[in-house]
Every structure is written in C-alpha cells, then in structure tokens.
Backbone of each chain as ProteinMPNN parsed JSONL, in Angstrom:
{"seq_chain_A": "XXXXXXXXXXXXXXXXXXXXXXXXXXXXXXXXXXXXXXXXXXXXXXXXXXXXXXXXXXXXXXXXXXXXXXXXXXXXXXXXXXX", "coords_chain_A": {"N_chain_A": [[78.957, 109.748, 193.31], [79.232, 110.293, 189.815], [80.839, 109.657, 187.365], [80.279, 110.53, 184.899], [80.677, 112.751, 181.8], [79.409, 116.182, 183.206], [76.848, 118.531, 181.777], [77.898, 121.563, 180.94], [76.7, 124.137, 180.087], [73.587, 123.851, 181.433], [70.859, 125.327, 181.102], [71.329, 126.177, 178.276], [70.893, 124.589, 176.799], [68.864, 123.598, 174.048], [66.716, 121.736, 172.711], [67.397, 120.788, 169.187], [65.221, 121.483, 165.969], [63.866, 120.696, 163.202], [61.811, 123.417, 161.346], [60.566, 123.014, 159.267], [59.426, 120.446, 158.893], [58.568, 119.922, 161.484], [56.158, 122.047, 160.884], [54.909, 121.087, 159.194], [55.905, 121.6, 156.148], [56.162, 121.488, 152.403], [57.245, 122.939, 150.356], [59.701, 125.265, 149.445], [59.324, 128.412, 148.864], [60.784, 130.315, 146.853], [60.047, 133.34, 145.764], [58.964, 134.434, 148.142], [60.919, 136.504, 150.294], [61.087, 137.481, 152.772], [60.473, 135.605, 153.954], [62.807, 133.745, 153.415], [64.452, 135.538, 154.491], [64.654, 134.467, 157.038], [66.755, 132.78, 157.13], [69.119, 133.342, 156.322], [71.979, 135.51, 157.017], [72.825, 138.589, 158.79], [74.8, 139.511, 156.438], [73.55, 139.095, 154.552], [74.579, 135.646, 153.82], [73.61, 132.802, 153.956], [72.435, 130.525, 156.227], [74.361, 128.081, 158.625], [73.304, 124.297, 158.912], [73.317, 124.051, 161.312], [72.954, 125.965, 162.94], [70.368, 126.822, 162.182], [69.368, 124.474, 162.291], [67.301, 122.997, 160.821], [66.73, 120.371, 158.592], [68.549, 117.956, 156.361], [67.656, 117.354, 154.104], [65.597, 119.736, 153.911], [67.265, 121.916, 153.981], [69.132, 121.862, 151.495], [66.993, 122.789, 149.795], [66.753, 125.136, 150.854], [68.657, 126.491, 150.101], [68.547, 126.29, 147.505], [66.408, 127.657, 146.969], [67.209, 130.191, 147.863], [68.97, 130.906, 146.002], [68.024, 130.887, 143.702], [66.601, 133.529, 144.681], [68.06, 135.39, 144.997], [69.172, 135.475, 142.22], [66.912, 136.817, 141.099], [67.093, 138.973, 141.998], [65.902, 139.359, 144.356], [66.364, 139.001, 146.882], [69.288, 140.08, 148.355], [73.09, 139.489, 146.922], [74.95, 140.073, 148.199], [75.793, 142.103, 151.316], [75.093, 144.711, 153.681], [74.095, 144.818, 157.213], [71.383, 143.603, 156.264], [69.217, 143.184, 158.114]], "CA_chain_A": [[79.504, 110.619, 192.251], [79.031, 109.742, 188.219], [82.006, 110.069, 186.156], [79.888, 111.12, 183.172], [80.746, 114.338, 182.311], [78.056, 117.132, 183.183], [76.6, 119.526, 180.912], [78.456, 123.183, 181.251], [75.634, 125.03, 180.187], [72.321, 123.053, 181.457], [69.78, 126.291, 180.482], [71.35, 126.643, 176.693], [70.397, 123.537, 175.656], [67.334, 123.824, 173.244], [66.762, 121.356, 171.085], [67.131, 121.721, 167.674], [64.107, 120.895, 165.09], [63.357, 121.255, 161.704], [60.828, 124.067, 161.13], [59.885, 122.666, 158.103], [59.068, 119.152, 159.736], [57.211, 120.674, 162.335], [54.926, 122.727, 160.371], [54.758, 120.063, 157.536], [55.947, 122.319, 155.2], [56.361, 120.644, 151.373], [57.565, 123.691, 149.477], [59.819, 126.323, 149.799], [59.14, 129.538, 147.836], [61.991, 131.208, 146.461], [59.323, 133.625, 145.631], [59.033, 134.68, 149.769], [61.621, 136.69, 150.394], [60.833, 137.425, 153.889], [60.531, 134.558, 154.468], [64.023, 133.26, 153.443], [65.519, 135.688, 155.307], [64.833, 133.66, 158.342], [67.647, 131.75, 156.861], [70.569, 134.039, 156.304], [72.465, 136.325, 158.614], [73.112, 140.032, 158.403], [75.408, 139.863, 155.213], [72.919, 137.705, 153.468], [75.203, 135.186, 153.632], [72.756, 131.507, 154.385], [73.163, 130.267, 157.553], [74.495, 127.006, 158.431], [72.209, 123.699, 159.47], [74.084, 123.734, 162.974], [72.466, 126.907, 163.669], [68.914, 126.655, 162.208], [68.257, 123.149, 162.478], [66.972, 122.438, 159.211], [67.001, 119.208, 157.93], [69.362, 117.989, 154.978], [66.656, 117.535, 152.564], [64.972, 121.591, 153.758], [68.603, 122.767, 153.599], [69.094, 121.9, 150.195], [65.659, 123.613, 149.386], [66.483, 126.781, 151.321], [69.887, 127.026, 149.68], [68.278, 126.451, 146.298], [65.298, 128.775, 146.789], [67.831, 131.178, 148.28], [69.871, 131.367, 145.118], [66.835, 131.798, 143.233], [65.875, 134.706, 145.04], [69.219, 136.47, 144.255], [68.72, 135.957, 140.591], [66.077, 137.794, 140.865], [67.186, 140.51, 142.996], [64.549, 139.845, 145.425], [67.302, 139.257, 147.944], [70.567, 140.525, 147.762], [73.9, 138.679, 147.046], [76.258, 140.668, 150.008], [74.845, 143.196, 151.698], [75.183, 144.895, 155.159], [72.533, 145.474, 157.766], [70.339, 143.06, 156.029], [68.026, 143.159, 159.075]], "C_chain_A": [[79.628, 109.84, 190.944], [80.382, 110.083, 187.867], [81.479, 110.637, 184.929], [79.924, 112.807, 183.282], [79.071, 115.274, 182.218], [78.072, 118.023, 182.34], [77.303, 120.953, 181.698], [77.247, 123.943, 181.38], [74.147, 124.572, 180.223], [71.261, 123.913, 180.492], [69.886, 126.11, 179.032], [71.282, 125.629, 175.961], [69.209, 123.318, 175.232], [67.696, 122.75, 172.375], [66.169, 121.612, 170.173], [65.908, 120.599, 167.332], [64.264, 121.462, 163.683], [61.958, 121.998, 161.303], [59.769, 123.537, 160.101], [59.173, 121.386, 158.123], [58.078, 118.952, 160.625], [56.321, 121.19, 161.518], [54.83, 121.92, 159.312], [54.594, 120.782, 156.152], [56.477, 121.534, 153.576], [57.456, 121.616, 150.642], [58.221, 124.912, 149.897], [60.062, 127.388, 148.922], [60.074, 130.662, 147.757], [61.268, 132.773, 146.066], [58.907, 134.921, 146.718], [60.07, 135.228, 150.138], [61.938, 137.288, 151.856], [60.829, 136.234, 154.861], [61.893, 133.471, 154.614], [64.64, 134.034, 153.959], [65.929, 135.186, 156.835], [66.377, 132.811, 158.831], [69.439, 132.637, 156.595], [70.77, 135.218, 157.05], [72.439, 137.76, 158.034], [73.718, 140.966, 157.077], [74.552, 139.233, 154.065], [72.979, 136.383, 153.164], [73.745, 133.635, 154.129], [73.779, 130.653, 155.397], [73.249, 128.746, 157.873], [73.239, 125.639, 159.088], [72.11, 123.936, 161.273], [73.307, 124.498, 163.712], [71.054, 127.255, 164.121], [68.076, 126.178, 162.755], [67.532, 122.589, 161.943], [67.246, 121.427, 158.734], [67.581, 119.157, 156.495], [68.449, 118.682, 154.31], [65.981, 119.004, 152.655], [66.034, 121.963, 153.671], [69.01, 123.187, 152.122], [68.156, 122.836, 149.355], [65.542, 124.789, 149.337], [67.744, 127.324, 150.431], [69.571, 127.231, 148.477], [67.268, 127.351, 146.042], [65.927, 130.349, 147.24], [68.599, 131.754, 147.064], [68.968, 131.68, 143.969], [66.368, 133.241, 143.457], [66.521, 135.901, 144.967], [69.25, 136.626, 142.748], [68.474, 137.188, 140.003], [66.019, 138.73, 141.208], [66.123, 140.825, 143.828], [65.296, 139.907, 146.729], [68.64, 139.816, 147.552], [71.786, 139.13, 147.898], [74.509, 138.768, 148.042], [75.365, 141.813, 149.985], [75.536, 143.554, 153.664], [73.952, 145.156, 156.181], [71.382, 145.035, 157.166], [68.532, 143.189, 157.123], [67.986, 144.117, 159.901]], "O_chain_A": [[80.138, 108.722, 191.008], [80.844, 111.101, 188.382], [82.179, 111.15, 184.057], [79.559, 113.66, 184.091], [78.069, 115.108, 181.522], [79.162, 118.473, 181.989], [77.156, 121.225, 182.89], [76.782, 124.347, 182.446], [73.438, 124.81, 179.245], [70.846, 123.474, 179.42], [68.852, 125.906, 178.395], [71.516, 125.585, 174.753], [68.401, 122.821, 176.016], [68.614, 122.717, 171.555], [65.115, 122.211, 169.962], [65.615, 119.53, 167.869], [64.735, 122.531, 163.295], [61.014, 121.288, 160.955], [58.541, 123.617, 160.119], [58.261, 121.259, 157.307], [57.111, 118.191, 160.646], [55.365, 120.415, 161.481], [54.568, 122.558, 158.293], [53.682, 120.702, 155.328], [57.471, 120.845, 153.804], [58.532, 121.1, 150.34], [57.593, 125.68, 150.625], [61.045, 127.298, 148.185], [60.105, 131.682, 148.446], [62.17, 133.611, 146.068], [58.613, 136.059, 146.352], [60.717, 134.287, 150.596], [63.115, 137.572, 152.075], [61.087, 136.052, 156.05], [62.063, 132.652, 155.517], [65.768, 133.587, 154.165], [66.932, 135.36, 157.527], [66.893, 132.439, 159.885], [70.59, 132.243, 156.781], [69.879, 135.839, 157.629], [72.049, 137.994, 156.89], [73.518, 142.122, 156.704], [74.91, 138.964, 152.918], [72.102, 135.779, 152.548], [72.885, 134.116, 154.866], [74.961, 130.313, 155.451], [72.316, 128.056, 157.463], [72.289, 126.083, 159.734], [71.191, 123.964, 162.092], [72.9, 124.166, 164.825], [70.549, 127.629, 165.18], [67.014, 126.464, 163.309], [66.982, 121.607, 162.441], [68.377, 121.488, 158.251], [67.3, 119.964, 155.609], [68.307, 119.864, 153.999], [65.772, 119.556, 151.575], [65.903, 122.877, 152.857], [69.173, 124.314, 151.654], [68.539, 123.512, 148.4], [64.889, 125.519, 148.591], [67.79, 128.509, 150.1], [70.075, 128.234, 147.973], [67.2, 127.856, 144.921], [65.339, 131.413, 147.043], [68.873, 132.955, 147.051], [69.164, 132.701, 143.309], [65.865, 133.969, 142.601], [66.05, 137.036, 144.898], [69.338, 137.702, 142.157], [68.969, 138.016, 139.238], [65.111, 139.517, 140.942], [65.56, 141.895, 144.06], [64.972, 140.714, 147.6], [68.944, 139.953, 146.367], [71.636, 138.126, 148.594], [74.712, 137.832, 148.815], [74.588, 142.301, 149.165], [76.148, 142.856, 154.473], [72.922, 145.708, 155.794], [70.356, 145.702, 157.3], [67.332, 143.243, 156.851], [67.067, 144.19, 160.718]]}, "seq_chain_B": "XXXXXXXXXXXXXXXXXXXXXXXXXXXXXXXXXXXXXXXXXXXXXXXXXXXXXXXXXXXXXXXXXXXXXXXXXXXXXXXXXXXXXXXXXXXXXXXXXXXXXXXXXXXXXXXXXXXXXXXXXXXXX", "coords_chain_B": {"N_chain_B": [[56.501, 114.358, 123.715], [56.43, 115.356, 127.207], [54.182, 116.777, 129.128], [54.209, 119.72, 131.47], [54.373, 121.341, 134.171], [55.207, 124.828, 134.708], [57.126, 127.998, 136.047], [57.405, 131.293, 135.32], [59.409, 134.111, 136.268], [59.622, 136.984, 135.179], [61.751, 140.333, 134.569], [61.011, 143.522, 133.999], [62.535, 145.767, 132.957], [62.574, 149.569, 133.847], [61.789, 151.588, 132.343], [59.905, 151.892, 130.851], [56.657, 152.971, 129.873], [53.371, 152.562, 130.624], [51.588, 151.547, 128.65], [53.402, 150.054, 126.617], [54.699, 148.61, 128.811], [52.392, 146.707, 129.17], [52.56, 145.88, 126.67], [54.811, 144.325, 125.805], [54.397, 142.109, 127.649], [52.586, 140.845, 126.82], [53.212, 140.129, 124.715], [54.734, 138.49, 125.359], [53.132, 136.009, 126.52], [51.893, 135.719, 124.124], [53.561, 134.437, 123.013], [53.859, 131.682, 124.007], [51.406, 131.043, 123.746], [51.279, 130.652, 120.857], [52.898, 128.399, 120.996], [51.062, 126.234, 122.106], [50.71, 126.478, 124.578], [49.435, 126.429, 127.994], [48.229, 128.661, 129.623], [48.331, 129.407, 133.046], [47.861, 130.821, 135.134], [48.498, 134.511, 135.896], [51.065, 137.216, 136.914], [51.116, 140.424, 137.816], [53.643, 142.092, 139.646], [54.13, 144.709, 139.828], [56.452, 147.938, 139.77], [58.852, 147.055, 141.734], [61.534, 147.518, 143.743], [64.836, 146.255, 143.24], [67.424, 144.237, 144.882], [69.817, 144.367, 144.313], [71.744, 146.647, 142.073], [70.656, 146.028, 138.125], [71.988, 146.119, 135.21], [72.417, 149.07, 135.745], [70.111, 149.645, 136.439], [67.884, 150.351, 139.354], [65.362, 149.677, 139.703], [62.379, 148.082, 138.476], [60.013, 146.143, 136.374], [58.284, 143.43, 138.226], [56.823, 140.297, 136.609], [54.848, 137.576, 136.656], [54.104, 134.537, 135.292], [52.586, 131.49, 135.321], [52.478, 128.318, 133.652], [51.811, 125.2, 131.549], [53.064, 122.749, 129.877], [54.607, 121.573, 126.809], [58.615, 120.622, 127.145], [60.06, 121.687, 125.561], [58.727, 124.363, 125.123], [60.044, 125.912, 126.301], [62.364, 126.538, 126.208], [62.32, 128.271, 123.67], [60.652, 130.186, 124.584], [62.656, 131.36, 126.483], [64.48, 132.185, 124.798], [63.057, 134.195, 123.252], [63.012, 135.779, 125.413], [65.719, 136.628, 125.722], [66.223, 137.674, 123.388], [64.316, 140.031, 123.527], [65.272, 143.475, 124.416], [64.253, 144.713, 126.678], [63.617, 143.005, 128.569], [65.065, 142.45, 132.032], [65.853, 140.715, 133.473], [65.341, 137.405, 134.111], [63.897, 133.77, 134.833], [63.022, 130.578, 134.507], [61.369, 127.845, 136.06], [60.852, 124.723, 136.79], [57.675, 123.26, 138.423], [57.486, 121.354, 140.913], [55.184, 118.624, 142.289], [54.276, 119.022, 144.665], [55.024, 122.195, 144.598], [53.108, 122.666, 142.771], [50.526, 122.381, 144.074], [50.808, 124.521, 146.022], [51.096, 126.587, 145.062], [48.745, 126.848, 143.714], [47.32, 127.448, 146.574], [47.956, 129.417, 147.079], [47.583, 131.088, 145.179], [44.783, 130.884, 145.521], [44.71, 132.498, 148.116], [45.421, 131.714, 150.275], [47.546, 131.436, 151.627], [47.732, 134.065, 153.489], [45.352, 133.653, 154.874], [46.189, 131.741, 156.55], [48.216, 133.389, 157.636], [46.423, 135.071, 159.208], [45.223, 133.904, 161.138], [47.199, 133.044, 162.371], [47.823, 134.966, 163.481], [45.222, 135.711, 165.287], [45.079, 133.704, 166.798], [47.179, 134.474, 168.038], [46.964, 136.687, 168.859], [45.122, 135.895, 170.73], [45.864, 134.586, 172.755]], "CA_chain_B": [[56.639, 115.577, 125.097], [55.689, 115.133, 128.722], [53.651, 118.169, 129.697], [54.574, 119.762, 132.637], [53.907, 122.522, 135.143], [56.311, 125.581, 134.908], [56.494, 128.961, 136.104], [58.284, 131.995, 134.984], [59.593, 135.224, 136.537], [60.603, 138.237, 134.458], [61.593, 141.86, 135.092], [61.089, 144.466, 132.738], [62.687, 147.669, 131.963], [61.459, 150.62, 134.351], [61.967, 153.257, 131.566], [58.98, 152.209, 129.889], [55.526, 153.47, 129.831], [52.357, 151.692, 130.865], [51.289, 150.641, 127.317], [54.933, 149.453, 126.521], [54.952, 146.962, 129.79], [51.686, 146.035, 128.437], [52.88, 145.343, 125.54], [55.333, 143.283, 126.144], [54.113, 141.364, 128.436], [51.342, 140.075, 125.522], [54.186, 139.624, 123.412], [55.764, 136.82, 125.44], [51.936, 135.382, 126.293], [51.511, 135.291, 122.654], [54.837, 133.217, 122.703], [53.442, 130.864, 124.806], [49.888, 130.567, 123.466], [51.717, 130.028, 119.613], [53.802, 126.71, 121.277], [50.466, 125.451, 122.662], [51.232, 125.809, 126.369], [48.149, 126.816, 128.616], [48.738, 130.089, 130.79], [47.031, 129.165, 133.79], [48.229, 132.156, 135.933], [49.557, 135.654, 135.536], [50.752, 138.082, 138.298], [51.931, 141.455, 137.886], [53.883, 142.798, 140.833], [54.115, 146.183, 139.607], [57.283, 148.524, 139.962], [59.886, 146.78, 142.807], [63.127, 147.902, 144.039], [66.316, 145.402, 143.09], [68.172, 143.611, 145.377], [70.876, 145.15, 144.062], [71.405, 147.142, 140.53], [70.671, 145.27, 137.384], [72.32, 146.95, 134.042], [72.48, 149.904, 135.96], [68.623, 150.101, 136.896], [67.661, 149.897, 140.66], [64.067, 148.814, 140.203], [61.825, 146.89, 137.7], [58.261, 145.165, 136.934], [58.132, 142.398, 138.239], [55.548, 139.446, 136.406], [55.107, 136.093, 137.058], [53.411, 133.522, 134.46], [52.617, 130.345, 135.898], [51.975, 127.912, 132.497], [51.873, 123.847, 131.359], [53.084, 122.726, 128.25], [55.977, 120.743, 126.827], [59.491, 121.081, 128.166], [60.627, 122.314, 124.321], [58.262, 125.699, 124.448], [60.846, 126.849, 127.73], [63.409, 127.065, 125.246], [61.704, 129.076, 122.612], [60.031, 131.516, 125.469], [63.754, 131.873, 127.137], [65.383, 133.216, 123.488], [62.674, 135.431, 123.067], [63.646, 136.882, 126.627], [67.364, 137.171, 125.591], [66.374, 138.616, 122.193], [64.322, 141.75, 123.872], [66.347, 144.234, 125.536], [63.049, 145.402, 127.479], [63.869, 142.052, 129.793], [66.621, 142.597, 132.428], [66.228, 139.159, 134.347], [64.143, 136.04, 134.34], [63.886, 132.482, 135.81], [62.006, 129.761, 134.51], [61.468, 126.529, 137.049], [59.672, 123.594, 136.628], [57.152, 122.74, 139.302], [57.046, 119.827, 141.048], [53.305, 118.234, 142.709], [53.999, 120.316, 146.05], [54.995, 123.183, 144.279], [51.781, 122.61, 142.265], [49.344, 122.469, 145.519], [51.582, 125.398, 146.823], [50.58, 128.15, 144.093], [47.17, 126.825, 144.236], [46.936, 127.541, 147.375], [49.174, 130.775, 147.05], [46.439, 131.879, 144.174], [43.594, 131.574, 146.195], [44.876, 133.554, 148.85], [44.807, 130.959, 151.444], [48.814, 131.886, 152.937], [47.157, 135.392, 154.267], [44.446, 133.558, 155.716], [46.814, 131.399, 157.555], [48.934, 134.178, 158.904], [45.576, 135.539, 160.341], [44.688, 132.556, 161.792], [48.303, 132.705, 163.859], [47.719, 136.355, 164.539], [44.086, 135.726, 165.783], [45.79, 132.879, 167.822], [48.287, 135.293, 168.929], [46.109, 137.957, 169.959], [43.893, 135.252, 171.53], [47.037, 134.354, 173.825]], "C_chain_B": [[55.966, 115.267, 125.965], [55.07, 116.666, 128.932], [53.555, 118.298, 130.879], [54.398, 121.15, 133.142], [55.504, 123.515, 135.699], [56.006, 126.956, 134.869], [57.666, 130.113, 135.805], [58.492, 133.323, 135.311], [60.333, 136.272, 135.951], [60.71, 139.282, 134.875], [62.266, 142.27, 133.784], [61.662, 145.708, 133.033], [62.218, 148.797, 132.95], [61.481, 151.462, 133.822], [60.939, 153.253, 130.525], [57.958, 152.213, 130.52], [54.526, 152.46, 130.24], [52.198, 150.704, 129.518], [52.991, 150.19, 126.975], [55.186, 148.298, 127.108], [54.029, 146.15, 129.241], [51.95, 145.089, 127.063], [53.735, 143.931, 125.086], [55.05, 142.259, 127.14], [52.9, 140.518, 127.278], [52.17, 139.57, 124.558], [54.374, 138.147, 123.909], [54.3, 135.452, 125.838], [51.686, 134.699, 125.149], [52.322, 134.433, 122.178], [54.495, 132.364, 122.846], [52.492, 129.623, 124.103], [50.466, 129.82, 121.506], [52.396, 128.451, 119.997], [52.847, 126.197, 121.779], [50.64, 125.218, 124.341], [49.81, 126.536, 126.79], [48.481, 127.427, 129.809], [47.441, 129.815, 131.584], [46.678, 130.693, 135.201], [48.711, 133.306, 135.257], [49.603, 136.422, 136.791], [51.62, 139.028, 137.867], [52.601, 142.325, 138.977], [53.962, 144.007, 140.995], [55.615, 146.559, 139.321], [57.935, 148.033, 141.534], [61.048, 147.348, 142.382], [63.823, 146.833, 143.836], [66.521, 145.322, 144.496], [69.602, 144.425, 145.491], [71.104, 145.388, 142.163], [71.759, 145.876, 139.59], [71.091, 146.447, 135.822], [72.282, 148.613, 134.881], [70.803, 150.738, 136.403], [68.755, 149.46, 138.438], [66.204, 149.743, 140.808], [63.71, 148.085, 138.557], [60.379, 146.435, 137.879], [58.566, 144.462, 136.393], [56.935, 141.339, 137.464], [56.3, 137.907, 136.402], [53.957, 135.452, 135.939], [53.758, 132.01, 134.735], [51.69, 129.388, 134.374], [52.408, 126.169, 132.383], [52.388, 123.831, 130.266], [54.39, 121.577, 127.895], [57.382, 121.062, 126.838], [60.174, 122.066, 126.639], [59.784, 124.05, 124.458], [59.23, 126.949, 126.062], [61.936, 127.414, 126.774], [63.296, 128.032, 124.053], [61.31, 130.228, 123.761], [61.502, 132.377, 126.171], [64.751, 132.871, 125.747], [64.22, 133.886, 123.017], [62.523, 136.442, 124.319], [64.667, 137.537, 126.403], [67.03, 138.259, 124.183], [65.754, 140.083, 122.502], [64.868, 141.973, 125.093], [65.431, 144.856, 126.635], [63.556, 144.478, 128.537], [65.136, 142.126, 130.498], [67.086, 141.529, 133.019], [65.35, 138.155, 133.766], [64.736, 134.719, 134.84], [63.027, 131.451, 135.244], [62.026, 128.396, 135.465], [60.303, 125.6, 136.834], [59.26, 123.531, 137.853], [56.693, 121.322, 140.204], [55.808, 119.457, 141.782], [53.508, 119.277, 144.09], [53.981, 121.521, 146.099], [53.812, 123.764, 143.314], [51.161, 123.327, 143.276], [49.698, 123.846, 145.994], [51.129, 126.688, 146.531], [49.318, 127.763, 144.184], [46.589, 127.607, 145.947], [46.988, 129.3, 147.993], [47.665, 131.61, 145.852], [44.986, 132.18, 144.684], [43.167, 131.834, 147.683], [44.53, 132.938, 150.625], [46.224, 130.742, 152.91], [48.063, 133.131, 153.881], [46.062, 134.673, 155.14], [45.341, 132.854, 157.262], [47.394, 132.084, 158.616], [47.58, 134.727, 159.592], [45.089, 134.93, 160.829], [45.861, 132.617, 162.845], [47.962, 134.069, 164.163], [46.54, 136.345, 165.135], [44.358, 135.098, 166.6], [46.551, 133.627, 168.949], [47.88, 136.37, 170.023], [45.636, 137.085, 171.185], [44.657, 134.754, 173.144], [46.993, 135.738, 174.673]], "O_chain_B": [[54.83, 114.859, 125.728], [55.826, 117.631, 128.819], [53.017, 117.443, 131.583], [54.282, 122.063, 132.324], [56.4, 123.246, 136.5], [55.117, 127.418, 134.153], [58.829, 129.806, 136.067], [57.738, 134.039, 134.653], [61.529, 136.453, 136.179], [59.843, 139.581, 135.696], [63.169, 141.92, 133.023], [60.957, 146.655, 133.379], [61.02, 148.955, 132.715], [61.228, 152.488, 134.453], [60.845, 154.066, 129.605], [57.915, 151.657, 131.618], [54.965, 151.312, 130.17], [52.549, 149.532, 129.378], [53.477, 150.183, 128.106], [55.642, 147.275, 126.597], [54.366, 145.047, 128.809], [51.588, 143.973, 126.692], [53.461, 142.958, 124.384], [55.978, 141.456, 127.237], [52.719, 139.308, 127.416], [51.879, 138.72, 123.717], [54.264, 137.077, 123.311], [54.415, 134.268, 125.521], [51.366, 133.517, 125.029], [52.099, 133.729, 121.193], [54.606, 131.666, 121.839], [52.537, 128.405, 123.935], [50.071, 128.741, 121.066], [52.312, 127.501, 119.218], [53.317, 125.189, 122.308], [50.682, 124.209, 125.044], [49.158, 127.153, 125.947], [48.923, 126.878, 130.818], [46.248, 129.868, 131.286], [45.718, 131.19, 135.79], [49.279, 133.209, 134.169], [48.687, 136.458, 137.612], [52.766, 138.721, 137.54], [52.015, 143.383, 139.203], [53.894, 144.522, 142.111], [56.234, 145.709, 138.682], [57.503, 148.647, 142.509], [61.497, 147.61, 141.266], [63.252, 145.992, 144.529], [65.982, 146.097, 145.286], [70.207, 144.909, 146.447], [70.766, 144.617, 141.265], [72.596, 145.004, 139.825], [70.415, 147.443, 135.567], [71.969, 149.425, 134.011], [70.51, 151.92, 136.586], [69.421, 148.475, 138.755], [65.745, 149.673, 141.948], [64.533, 147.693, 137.729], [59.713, 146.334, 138.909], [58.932, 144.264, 135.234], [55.829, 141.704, 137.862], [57.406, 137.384, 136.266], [52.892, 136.063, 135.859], [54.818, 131.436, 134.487], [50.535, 129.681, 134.068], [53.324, 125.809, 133.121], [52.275, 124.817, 129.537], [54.956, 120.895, 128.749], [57.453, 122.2, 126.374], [60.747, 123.132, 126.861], [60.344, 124.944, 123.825], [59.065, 128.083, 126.51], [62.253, 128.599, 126.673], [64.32, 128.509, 123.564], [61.902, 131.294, 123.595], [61.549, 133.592, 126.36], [65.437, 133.888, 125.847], [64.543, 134.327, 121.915], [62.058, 137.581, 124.273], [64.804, 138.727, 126.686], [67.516, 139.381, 124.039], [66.254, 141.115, 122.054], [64.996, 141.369, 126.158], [65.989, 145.533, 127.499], [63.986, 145.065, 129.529], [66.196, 141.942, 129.901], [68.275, 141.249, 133.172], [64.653, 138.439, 132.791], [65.907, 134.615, 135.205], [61.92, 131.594, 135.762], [63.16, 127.917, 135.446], [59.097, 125.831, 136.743], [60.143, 123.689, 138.695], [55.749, 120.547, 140.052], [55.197, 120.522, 141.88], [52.761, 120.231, 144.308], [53.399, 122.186, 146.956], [53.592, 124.957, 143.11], [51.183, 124.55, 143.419], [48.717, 124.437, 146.444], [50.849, 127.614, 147.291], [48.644, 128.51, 144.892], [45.518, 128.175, 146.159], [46.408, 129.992, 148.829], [47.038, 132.642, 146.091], [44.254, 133.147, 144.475], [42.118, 131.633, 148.295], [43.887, 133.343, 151.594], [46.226, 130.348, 154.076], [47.913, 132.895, 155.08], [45.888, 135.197, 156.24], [45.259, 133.189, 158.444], [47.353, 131.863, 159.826], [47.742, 134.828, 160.808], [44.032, 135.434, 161.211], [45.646, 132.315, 164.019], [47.801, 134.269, 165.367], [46.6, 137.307, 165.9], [44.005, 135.619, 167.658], [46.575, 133.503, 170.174], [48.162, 136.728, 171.167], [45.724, 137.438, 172.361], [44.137, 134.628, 174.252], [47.777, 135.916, 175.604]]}, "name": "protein", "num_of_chains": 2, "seq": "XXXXXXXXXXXXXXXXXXXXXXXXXXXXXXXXXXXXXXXXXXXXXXXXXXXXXXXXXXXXXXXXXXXXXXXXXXXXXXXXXXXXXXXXXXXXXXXXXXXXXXXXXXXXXXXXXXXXXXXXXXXXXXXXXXXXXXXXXXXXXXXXXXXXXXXXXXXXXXXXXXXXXXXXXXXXXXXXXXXXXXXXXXXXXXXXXXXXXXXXXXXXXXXX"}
C-alpha cells in the first residue's frame, strides 16, 4: 500500500494544452469573431486560462483581440444565450 | 518616420444610400493617399448587424483598409473619423510581422482553403 494520495477522478483528467501552440498559431484575429467565441462563455464574459488552457502569452492575445471585437460590435459586451 | 503596417476598421451610418457609402469611403482613401500612405487593401463587408446598438443604430457597413505609412498619418485619418458624423465606430491597429503574413494569407483566401482541407480530412475519417 502507497501513501501517495490517489487521483479521485482517474477518467477526468485531460490534459490541458495550448491550442494555439499546438496548431502553431502566430496571430489572433480580433477580426474572427467565431472564432473568439471559443473563448468566452454564454454571457460573453472571456473565459479563464484554467479552463481553456491557453498559454499566458495566447491569453493576453485572446483578451486583447477580444476587446477589440467589442469595440466593434462584432461581439457583444454582456449578452445572454451567446451560444 | 518609421513606416509601418496598419489596418483600419470603420462602420458607417446605415441611413445612407449606396453613392453616399461610396462616397465616403473615397473621402477617407483620399485622406490617406494626401499623407502619402500606400492602401494596400480594402474590404467592404457590406451591411452587418451590431453586437449591440451603436447611437441608436442596430446595424452598419462595415470596411476595412489595410495601409503602410508613417505613424503621424493615423492621427490625421482618426480626426477625420471623429469630424464625420457618417462614422459610428472605428479601430485603427498597428500590425505586427505575424499579423502581416496573417492578412496575406487572409487576402488570398488561403484560411477557407484550410478549413476545407480539415473538412475533407473529416469527411475522409
């Protein structure tokens, strides 16, 4: 018998990645608005790294191409039923 | 001046007429082309729906002008946005080398090929 503690939930562990890492993505286009919604939840609201898995440096990117994209009213600021 | 790669998104007005958007839209070109900058793109998105209302309008045409030049003719093109009332938004952003390659790549229509390259994949699964 180990003393180390065991995982609770063996199955629900996925690890995380950075999409943007994986697909060797350089640029993210505030532009894409379909595409940033990958990134925020139902209220619009941008969703945290914890959840994504997004690396600092794409976090920063998505948050800044995200606030771009409200500017412009290509996304919304609050909203319900986004998706 | 460093000359540099910048692109600019405006929305116009939906209460005006074809020749009108036209119009303006040559106006702020002609802004451009007077400060020496070199319009290497243009994209008109047409008539979109808002996000959410702007001055009390719920849509807008969208255009995009993707242009070089020195960082002084952003400031001259942005106060002749604020000065007509035809413009309800805009954005200007400098580009940096990935965001370069990015619209290149974006201009000659080479994201669409990709996604049918994963959906040909996808099917092929």
């Amino acid at each position: 018998m180990s003393l180390a503690n065991e995982k609770i939930h063996k199955q629900d562990t996925r690890t995380k990645y950075c999409r943007f890492k994986k697909a060797g993505i350089k640029y993210v286009d505030y532009k894409d608005p379909n595409f940033l919604l990958k990134f925020v939840n139902e209220q619009g609201r941008i969703l945290p790294r914890r959840i994504t898995g997004t690396s600092l440096k794409f976090q920063r990117k998505v948050a800044q191409a995200v606030a771009k994209a409200r500017h412009l009213a290509l996304m919304p600021y609050v909203t319900d039923s986004l998706k | 001046m460093e000359v540099r790669n910048y692109e600019t998104v405006f929305i116009l007005t939906p209460v005006l007429n074809e020749s009108q958007v036209q119009e303006t839209v040559e106006k702020f070109s002609q802004v451009l082309k007077e400060n020496s900058a070199d319009i290497i793109n243009t994209e008109a998105w047409g008539l979109k729906k808002l996000a959410y209302p702007i001055q009390k309008k719920s849509t807008g045409y969208y255009f995009l002008v993707e242009f070089t030049g020195a960082g002084n003719i952003v400031d001259t093109l942005e106060l002749a946005f604020r000065r007509d009332e035809r413009v309800i938004r805009f954005l200007t952003t400098v580009l940096d080398k990935h965001a370069v390659s990015y619209n290149q790549r974006r201009r000659n229509g080479e994201m669409n090929q990709q996604k049918t390259k994963k959906e040909s994949e996808a099917v092929a699964q």
